[in-house]
SERO-4910 file (N, C-alpha, C, O; in steps of 0.05 Angstrom, whole numbers):
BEGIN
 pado doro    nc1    nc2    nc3   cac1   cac2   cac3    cc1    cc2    cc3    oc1    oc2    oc3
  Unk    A   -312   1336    877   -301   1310    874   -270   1312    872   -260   1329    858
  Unk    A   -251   1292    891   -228   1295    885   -213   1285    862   -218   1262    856
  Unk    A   -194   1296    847   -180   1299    837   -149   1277    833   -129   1291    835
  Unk    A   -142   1249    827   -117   1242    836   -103   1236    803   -114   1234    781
  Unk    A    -65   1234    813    -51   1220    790    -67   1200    782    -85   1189    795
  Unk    A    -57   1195    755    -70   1165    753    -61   1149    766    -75   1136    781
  Unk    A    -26   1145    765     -8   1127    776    -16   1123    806    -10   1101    817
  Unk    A    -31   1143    822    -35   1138    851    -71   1129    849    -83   1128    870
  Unk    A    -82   1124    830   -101   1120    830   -102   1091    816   -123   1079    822
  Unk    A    -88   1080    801    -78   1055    795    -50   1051    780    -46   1058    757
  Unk    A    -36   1040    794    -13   1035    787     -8   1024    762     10   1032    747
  Unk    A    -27   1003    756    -24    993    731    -46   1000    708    -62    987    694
  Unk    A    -37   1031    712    -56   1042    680    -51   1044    661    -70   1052    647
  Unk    A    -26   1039    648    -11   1026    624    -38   1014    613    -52   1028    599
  Unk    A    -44    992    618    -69    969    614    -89    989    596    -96    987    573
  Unk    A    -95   1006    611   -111   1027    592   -109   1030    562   -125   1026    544
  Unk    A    -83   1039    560    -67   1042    534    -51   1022    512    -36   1027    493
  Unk    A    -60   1002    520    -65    978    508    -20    969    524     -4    955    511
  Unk    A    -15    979    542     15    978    555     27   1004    537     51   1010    537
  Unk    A     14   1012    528     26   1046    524     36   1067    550     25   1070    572
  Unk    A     53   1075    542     53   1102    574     39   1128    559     46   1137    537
  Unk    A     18   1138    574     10   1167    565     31   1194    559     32   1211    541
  Unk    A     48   1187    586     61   1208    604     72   1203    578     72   1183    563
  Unk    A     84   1232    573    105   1244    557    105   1248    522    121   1259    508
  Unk    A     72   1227    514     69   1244    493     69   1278    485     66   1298    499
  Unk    A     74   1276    457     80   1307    452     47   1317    444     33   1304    429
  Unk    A     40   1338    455     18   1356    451     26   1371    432     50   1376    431
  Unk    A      4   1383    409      5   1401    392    -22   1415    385    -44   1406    384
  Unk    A    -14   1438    381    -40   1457    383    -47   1459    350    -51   1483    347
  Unk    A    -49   1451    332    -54   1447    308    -31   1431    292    -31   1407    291
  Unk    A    -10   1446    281     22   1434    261     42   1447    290     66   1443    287
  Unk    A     37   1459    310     52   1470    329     56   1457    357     39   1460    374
  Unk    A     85   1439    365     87   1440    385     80   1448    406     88   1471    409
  Unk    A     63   1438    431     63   1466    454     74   1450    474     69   1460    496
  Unk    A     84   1431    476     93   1413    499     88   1387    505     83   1380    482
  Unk    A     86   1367    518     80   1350    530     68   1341    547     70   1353    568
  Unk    A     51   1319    545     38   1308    576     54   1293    605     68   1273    607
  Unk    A     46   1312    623     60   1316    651     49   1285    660     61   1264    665
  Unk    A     21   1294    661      6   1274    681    -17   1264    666    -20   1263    642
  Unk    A    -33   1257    687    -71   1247    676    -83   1256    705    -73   1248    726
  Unk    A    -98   1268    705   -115   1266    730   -143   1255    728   -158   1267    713
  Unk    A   -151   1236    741   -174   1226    742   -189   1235    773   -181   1247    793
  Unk    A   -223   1221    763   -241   1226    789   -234   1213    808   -211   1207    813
  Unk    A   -259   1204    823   -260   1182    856   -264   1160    840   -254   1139    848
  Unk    A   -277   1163    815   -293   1141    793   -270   1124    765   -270   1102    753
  Unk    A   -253   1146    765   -232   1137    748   -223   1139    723   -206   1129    708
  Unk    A   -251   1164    723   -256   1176    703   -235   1191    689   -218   1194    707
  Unk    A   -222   1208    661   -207   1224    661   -228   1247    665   -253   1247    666
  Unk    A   -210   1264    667   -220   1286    678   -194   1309    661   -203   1319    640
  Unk    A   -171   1314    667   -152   1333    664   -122   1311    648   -114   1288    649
  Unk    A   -115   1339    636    -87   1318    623    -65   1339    638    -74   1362    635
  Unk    A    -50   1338    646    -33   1366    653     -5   1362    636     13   1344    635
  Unk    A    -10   1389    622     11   1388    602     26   1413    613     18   1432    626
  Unk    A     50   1406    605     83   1416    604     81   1432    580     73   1423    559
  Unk    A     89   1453    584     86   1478    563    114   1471    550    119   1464    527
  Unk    A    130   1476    569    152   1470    555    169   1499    547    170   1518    563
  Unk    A    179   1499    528    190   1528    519    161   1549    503    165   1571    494
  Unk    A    140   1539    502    123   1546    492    111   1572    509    100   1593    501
  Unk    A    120   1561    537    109   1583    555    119   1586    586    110   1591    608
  Unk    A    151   1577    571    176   1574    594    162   1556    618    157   1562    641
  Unk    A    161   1540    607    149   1508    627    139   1513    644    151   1509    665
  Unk    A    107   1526    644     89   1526    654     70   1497    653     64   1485    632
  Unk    A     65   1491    673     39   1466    675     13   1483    675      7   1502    689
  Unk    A     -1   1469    654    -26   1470    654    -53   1449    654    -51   1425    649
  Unk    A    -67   1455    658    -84   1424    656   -113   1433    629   -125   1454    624
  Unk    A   -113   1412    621   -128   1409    593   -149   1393    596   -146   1369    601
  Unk    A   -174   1403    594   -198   1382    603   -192   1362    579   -177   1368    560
  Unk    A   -203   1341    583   -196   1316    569   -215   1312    545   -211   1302    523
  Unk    A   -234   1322    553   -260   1329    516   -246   1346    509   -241   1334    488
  Unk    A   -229   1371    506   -217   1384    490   -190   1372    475   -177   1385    458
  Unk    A   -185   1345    485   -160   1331    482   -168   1306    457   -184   1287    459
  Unk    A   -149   1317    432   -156   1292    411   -128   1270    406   -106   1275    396
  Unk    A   -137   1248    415   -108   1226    419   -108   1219    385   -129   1213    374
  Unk    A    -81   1222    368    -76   1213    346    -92   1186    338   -106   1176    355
  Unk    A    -91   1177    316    -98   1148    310    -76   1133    309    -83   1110    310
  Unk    A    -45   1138    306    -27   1125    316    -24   1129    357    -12   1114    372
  Unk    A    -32   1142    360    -28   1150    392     -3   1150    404      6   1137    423
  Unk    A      9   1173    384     36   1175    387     30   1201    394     48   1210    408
  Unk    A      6   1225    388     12   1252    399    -27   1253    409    -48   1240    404
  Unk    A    -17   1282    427    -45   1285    433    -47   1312    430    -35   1329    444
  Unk    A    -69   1317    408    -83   1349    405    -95   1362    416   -118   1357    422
  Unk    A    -79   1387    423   -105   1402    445   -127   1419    432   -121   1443    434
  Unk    A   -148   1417    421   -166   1430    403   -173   1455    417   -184   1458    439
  Unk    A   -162   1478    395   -174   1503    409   -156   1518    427   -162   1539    438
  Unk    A   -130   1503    431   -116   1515    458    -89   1534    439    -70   1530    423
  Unk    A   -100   1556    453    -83   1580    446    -69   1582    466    -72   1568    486
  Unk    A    -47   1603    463    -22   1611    480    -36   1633    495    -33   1636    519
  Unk    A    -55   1652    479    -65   1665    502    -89   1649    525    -96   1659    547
  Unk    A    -95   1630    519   -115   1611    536    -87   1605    560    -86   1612    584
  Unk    A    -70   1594    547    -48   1580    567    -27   1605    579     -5   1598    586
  Unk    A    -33   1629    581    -19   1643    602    -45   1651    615    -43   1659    639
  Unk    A    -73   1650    601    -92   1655    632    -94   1643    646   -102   1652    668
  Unk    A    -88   1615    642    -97   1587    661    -84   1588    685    -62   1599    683
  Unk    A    -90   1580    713    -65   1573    730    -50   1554    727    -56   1531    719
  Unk    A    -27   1564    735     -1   1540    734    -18   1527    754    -36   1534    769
  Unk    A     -1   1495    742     -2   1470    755     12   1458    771     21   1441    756
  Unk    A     23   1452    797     46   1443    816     30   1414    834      7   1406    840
  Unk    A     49   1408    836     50   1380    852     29   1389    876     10   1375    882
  Unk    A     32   1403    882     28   1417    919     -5   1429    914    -22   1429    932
  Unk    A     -9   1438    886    -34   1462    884    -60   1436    892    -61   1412    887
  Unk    A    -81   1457    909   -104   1448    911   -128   1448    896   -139   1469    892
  Unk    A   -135   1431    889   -147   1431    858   -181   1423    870   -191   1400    873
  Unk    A   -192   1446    872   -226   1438    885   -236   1461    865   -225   1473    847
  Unk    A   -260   1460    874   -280   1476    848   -282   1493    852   -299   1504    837
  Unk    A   -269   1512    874   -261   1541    858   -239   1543    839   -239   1561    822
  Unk    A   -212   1518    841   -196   1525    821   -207   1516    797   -207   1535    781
  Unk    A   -215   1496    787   -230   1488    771   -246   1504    758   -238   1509    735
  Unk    A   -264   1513    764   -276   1537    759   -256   1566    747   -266   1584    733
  Unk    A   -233   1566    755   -221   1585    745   -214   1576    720   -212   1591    700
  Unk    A   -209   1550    720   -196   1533    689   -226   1525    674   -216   1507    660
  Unk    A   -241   1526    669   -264   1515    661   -274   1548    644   -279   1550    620
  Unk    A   -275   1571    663   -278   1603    658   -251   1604    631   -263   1608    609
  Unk    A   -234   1603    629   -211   1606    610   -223   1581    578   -221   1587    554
  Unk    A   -231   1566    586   -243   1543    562   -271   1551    557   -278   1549    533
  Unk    A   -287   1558    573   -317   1554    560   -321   1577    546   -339   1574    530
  Unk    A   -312   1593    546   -322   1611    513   -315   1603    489   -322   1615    469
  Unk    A   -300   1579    489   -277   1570    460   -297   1547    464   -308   1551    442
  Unk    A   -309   1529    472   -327   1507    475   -347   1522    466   -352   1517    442
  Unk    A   -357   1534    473   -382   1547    469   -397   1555    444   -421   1556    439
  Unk    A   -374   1560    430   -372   1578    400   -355   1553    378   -352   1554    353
  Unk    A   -345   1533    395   -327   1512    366   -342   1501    354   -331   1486    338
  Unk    A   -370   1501    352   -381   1484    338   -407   1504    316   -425   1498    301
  Unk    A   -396   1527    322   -405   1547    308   -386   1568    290   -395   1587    276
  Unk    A   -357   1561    294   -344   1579    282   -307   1568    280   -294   1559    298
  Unk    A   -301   1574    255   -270   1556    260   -256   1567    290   -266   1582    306
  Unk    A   -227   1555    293   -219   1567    314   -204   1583    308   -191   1583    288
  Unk    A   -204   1604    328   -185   1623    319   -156   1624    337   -152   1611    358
  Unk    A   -138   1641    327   -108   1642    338   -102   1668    346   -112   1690    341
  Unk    A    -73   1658    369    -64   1683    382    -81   1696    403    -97   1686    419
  Unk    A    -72   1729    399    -85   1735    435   -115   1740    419   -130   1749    436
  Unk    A   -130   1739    390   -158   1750    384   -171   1726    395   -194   1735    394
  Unk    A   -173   1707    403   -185   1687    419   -199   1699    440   -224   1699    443
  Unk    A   -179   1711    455   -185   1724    490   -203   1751    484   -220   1761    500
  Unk    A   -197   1759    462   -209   1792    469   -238   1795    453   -255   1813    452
  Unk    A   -236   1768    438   -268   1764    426   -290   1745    442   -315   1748    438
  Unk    A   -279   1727    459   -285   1709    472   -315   1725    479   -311   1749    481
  Unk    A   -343   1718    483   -364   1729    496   -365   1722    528   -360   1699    532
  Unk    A   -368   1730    540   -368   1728    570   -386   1707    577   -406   1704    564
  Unk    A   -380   1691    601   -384   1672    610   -416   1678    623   -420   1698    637
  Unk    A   -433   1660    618   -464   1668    634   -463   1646    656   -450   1626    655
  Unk    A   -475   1652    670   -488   1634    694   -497   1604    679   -489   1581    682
  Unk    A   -518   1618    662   -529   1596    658   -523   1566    643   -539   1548    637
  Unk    A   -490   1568    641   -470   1550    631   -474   1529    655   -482   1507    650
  Unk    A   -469   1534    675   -458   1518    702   -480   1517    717   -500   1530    711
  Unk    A   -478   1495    744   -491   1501    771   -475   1509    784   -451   1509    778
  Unk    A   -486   1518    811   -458   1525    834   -452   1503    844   -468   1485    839
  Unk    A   -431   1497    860   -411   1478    871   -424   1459    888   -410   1443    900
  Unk    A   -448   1458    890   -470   1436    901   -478   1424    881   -472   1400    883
  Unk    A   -488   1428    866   -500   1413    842   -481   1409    811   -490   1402    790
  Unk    A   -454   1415    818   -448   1419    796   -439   1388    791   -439   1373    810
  Unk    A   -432   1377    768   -423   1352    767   -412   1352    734   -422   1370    722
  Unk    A   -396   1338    720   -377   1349    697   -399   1343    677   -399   1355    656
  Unk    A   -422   1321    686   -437   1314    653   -455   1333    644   -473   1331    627
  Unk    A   -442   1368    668   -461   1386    653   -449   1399    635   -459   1420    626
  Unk    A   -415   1386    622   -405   1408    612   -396   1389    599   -374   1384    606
  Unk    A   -403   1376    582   -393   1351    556   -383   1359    535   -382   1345    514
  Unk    A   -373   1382    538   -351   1394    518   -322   1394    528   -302   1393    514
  Unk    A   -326   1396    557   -305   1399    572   -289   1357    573   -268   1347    568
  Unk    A   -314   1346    582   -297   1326    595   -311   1301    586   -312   1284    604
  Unk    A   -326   1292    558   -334   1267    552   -312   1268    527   -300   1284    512
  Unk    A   -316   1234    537   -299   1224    521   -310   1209    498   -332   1199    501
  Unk    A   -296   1207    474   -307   1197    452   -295   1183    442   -272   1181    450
  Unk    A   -304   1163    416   -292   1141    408   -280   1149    378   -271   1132    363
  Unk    A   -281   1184    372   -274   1199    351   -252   1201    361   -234   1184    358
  Unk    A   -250   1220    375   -222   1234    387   -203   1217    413   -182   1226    421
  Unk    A   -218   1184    426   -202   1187    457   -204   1156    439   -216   1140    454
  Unk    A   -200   1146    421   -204   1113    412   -177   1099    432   -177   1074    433
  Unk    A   -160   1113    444   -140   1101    448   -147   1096    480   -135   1078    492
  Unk    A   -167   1112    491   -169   1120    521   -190   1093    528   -209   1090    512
  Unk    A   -187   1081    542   -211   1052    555   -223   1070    577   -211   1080    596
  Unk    A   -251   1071    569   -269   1067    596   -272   1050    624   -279   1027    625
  Unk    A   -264   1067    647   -262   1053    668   -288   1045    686   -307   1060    692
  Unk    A   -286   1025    692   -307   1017    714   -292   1012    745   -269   1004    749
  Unk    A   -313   1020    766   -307   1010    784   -307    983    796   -326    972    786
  Unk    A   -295    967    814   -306    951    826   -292    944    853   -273    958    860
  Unk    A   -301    922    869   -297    925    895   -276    907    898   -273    883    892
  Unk    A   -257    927    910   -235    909    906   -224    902    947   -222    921    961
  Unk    A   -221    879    955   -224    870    978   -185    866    988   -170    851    976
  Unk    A   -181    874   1002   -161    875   1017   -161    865   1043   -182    869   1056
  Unk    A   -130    846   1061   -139    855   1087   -111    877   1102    -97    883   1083
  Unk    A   -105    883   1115    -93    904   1125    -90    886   1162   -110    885   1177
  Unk    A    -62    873   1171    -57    857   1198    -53    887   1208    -49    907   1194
  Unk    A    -56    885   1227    -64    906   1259    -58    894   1279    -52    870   1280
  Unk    A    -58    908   1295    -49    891   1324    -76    899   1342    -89    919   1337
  Unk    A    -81    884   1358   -115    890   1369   -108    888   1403   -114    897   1425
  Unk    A    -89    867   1392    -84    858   1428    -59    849   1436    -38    847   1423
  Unk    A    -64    844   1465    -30    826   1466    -22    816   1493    -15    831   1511
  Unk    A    -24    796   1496    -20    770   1511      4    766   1526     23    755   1515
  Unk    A     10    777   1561     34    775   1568     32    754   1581     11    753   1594
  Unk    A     50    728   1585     40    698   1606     72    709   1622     94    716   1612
  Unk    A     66    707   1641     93    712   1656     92    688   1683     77    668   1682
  Unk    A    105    691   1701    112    677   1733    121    691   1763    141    706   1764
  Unk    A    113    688   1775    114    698   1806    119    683   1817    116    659   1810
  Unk    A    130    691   1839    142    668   1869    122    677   1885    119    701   1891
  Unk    A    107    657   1895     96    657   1924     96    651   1943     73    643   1942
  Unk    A    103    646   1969    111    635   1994     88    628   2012     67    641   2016
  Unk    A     96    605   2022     77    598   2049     85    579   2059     94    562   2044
  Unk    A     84    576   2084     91    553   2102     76    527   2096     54    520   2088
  Unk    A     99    517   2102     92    483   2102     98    472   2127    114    485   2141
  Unk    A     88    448   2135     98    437   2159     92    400   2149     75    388   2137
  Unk    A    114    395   2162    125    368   2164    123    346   2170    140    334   2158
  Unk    A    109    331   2185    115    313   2214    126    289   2197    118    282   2175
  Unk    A    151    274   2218    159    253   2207    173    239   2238    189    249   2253
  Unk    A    154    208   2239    160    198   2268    192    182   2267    204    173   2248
  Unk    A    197    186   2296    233    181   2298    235    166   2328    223    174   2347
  Unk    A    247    147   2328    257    136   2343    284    130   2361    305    122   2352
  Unk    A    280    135   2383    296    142   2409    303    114   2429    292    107   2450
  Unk    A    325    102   2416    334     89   2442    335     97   2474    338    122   2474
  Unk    A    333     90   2494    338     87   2524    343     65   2534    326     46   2533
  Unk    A    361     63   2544    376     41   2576    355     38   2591    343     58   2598
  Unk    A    348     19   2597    331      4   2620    345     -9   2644    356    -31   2638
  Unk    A    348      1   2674    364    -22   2679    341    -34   2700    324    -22   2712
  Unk    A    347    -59   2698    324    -67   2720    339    -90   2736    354   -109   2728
  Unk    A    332    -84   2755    344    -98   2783    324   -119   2791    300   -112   2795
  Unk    A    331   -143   2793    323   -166   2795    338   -178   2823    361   -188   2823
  Unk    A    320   -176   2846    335   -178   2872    334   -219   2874    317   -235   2866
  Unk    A    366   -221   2890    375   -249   2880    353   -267   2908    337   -252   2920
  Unk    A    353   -297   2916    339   -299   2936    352   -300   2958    375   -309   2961
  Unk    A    337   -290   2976    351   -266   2999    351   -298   3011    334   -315   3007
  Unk    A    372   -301   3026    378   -318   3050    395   -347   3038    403   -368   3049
  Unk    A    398   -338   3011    414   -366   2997    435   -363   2998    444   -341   2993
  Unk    A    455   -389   3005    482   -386   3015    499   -399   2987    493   -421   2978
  Unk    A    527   -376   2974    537   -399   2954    561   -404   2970    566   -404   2994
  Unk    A    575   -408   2948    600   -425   2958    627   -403   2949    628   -390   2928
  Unk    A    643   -403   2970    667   -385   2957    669   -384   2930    667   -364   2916
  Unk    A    674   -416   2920    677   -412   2891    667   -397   2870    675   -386   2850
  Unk    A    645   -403   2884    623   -382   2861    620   -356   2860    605   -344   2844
  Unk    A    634   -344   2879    637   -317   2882    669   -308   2865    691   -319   2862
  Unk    A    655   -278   2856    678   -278   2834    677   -243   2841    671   -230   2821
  Unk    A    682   -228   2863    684   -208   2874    702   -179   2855    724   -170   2862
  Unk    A    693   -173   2840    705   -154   2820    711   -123   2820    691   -112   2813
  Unk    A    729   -106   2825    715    -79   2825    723    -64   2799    747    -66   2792
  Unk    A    708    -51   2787    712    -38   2764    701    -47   2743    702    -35   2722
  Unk    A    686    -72   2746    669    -87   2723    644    -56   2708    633    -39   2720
  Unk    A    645    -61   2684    633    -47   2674    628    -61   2647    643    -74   2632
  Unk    A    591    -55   2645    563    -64   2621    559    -33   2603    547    -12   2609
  Unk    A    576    -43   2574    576    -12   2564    554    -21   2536    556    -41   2521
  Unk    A    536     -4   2535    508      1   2513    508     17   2500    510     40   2510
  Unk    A    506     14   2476    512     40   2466    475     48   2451    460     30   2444
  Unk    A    469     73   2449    444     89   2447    444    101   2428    463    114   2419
  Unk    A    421     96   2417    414    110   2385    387    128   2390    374    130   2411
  Unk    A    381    141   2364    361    158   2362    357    169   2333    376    182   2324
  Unk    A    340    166   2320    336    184   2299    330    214   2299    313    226   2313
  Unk    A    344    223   2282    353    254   2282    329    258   2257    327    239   2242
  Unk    A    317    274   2255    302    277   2229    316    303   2210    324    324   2221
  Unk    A    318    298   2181    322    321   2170    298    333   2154    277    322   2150
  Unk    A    306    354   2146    292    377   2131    300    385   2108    319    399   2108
  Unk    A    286    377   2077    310    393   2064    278    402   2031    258    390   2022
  Unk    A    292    428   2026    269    432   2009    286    419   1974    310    421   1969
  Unk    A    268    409   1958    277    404   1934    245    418   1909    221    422   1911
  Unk    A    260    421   1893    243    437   1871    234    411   1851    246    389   1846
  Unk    A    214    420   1843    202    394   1823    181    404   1807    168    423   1815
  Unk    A    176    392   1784    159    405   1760    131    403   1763    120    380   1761
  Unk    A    116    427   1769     89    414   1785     72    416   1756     59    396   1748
  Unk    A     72    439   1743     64    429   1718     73    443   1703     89    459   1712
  Unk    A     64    444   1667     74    460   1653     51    469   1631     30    459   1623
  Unk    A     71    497   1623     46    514   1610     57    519   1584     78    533   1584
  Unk    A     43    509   1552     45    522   1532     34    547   1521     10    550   1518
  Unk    A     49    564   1516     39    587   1506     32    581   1471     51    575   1457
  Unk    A     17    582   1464     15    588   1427    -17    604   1417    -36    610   1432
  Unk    A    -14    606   1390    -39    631   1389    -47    614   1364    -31    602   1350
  Unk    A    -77    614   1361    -85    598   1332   -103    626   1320   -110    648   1330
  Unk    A   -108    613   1296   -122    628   1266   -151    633   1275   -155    609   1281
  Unk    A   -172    643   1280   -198    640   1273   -203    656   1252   -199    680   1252
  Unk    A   -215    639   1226   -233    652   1208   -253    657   1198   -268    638   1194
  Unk    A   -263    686   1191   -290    690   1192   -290    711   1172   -272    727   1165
  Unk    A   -317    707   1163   -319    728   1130   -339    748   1138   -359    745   1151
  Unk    A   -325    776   1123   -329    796   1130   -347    808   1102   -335    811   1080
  Unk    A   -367    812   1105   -381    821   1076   -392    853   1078   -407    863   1094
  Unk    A   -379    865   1057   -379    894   1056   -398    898   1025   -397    883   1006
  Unk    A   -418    927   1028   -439    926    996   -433    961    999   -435    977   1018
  Unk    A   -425    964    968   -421    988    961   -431    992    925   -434    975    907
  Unk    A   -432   1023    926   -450   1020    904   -428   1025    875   -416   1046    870
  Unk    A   -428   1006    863   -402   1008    837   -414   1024    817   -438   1026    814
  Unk    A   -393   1039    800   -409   1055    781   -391   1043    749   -376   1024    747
  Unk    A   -396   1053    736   -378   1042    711   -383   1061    682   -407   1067    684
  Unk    A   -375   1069    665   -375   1076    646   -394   1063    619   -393   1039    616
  Unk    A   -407   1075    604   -412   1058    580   -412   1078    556   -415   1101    564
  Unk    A   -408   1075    529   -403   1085    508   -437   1089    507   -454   1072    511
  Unk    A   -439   1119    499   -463   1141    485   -458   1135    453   -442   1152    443
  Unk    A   -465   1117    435   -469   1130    408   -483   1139    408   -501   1128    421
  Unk    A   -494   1173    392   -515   1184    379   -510   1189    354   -491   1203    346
  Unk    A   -532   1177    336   -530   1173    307   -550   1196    291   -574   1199    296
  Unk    A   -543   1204    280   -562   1228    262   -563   1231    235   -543   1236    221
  Unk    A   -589   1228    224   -594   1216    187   -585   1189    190   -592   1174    208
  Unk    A   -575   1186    178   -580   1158    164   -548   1158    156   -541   1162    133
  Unk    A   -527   1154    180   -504   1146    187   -506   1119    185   -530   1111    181
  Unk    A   -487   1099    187   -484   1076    181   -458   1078    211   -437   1090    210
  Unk    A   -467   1064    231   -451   1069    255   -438   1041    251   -454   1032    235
  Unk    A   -418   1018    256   -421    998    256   -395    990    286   -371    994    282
  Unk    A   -404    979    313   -392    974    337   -381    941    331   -390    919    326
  Unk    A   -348    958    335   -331    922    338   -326    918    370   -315    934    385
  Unk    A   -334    899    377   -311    889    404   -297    876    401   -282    869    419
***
């Protein structure tokens, strides 16, 4: 299961802490300073999982990470106790960096450094310094599964949380949280071309012509000097028309085109399986447990 910040896993995890910040409380290993909290790392689920603490001068500012059942938050929740965590525990552990890949072989290397001190705290005070490491009993198989079956609620020393020691910590639930995310899918070019083709015309026109028509006078009729009026150079001037046709191209709006894009909406229904947290009391004799909300 992966591993993230809290802050990249929800921005607003303050809320948790009633608007408390985690980051940067001081850790202490009994009356002793050992540094501060770096980070929080939670699951896919949102679970805590790891606190990664800042050693500090304790162990020339090494990061380490602290399963979160070994972690006891004050009742002011001003510091957080690491139960059990020695200095020789915290130079076996691997450092912690921004960059490191954190899957269940590393895990497994941090889990190997804690489970002999889990194993034995509820049978024996804790002890200090490097006699921790060199009494520690060796790690059996039969603590864990391998990296297929393994899952943290087999190691509830390591990583449940309680309403003794985490009162300050809220149980997270999942739920489905719906977003949309604009994309581009497509894209619509309307453009224009010139096309050509002949046209043809016809437009009727009219052509004057001179007619002359000779109208012969009656042949054998005699006038009178008088009436004769003998001319040379007489001239009948007409003048002639015709229509000329023209040609002329003009542009005009044959039609027009709006471009625009509309909304269609439609609901998109997605089913996934939510998981959520709930508080384990187990009561033994004749405790008097009493739950406020």
């Amino acid at each position: 299961m992966a591993l993230h910040k809290i802050a990249d896993f929800n921005p607003d995890y303050k809320q948790h802490f009633n608007g408390r910040e985690i980051k940067g409380l001081d850790v202490y290993a009994g009356e002793e300073k050992i540094g501060s909290v770096d980070d929080v790392l939670v699951d896919d689920g949102g679970r805590f999982r790891y606190l990664v603490i800042n050693t500090g001068v304790w162990i020339v500012g090494k990061k380490v990470l602290l399963p979160i059942g070994l972690a006891h938050v004050s009742a002011d929740s001003t510091r957080i106790y690491a139960q059990n965590l020695t200095k020789a525990q915290a130079e076996a552990l691997p450092e912690f960096t921004d960059d490191l890949k954190i899957d269940y072989d590393r895990e497994e290397q941090i889990r190997n450094v804690y489970r002999p001190a889990t194993s034995m705290q509820q049978n024996r005070p804790p002890m200090t310094g490097a006699e921790d490491m060199r009494n520690m009993p060796p790690t059996t198989t039969s603590m864990v599964a391998d990296r297929d079956t393994y899952n943290y609620d087999k190691e509830p020393n390591l990583y449940n949380l309680n309403e003794q020691n985490h009162s300050s910590l809220k149980l997270y639930e999942e739920r489905l949280v719906t977003t949309t995310n604009r994309q581009k899918t497509g894209e619509a070019i309307v453009s224009k071309h010139i096309e050509t083709e002949t046209a043809t015309a016809s437009v009727p026109v009219e052509k004057e012509r001179i007619v002359v028509e000779r109208i012969p006078g009656n042949s054998g009729s005699v006038v009178t000097p008088s009436d004769t009026n003998f001319q040379s150079g007489e001239v009948a001037r007409m003048e002639v028309y015709e229509e000329v046709p023209e040609f002329h191209k003009e542009a005009f709006v044959r039609e027009e085109v709006r471009v625009s894009k509309v909304v269609d909406k439609e609901t998109v229904t997605a089913q996934e399986q939510l998981r959520r947290e709930e508080l384990d009391v187990n009561v033994e004799g004749h405790s008097v447990v009493e739950t406020k909300n």
